[in-house]
C-alpha angles and dihedrals in degrees: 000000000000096000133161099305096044089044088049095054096047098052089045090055092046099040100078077041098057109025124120092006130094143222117264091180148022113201121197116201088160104040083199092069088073103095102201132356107001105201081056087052086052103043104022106071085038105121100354118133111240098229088189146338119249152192140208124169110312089336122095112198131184120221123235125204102248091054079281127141144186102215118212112201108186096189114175112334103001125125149183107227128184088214139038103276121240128273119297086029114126110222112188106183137000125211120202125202136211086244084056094245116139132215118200119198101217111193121168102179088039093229102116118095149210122218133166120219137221093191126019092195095057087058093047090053090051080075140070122241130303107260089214100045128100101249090058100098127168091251088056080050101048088039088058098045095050095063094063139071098193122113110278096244085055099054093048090060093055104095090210099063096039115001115223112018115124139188101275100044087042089065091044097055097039082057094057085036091056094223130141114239098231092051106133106243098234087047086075119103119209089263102057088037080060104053076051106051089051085048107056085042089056097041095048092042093049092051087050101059083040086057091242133292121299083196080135138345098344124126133150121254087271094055095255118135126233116243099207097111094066091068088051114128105194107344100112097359101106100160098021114112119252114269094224100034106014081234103150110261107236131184138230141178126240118184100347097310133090131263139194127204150131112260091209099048090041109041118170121256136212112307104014101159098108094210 
């Protein structure tokens, strides 16, 4: 958190705010949110007009006139709010605008970062494709996925192989996919690639249109909470019977992070060790 959909929201609320302005200073309250070197964080993006808001992956990044940017990365627990958060918040950087408006970077677990970037278009290649673009097809899934032995929930969460998918949308795909977790990714023929392409289009579109999941710390930059995670199927419902069969929910972890599913819908199949 936060992951595609909750990025996404975010960048489309700040975008009418930002464009065409510019920042007139960076204020650093953490020094260690600065990726990179901190006094270009601070003096780059000055002055400079934001020709667009962007987003790729889980990054937001504002453009700079010059092909610059300021990248935002959220992480876990991290947020852009309109107004100074309340007591016991951890606010880690403001940035101020020409229109007035501030941004505070509220970060409770202090893992979300600021970079300015040189070049926007070297950051966007560091990542795998966009699961909502056009040029994701079920045959670039499917190529992805064939190159890797790691359990299937793992490789979607590994934003080189597919940008943006986080823990949360990933098991709810993988439940209308029918597929088992720990299901090694090569191990996927073009049938069941396909079940999940459509459902991590339909998962990420749908949380979209929700505003993203508050299943946390998330907000959107005026403070209003995301009510994706009322339509969630399996995703933080260990205990809770499955929604197509009342089979209890259970978790798992793969790779050191923990997933939901229903172990009837999503028995395993064949070689599931993952290695």
């Amino acid at each position: 958190m936060p992951e595609l959909p909750e990025v996404e929201t975010i960048r489309r609320a700040l975008e009418p705010l930002v464009l065409d302005e510019s920042f007139i200073a960076i204020r650093l309250v953490d020094p260690a949110i600065s990726r990179g070197d901190r006094e270009r964080l601070q003096t780059g993006p000055i002055g400079r007009r934001i020709t667009g808001v962007l987003r790729r992956g889980k990054h937001l990044v504002f453009a700079l006139e010059g092909g610059k940017g300021l990248a935002v990365h959220l992480r876990m627990t991290g947020s852009l709010l309109l107004r100074e958060p309340d007591a016991g918040s951890r606010v880690r950087a403001v940035l101020v605008l020409s229109n007035g408006v501030h941004l505070y970077f509220n970060d409770v677990r202090r893992l979300g970062t600021l970079e300015f970037l040189d070049d926007v278009e070297a950051l966007f290649g560091r990542l795998g494709p966009e699961p909502l673009s056009d040029e994701f097809t079920v045959d670039l899934l499917h190529a992805q996925l064939s190159r890797h032995r790691i359990p299937v929930k793992a490789a979607l969460l590994d934003q080189q192989i597919v940008a943006g998918v986080g823990n949360m949308y990933a098991d709810e795909a993988l439940f209308l996919a029918r597929i088992h977790p720990m299901t090694p990714a090569r191990n996927l023929d073009i049938s069941p690639v396909t079940s999940l392409w459509k459902a991590l289009r339909q998962v990420l579109t749908d949380a979209i249109a929700s505003k993203g999941a508050s299943v946390s710390t998330y907000a959107l930059p005026n403070g209003e909470h995301g009510t994706a995670h009322f339509g969630f199927n399996v995703a933080h419902k260990k205990g809770e019977p499955c929604p197509s069969c009342g089979t209890t929910l259970q978790r798992m972890m793969v790779r050191k992070r923990g997933s939901y599913y229903c172990p009837a819908c999503q028995p395993p199949s064949g070689d599931n060790t993952g290695g």
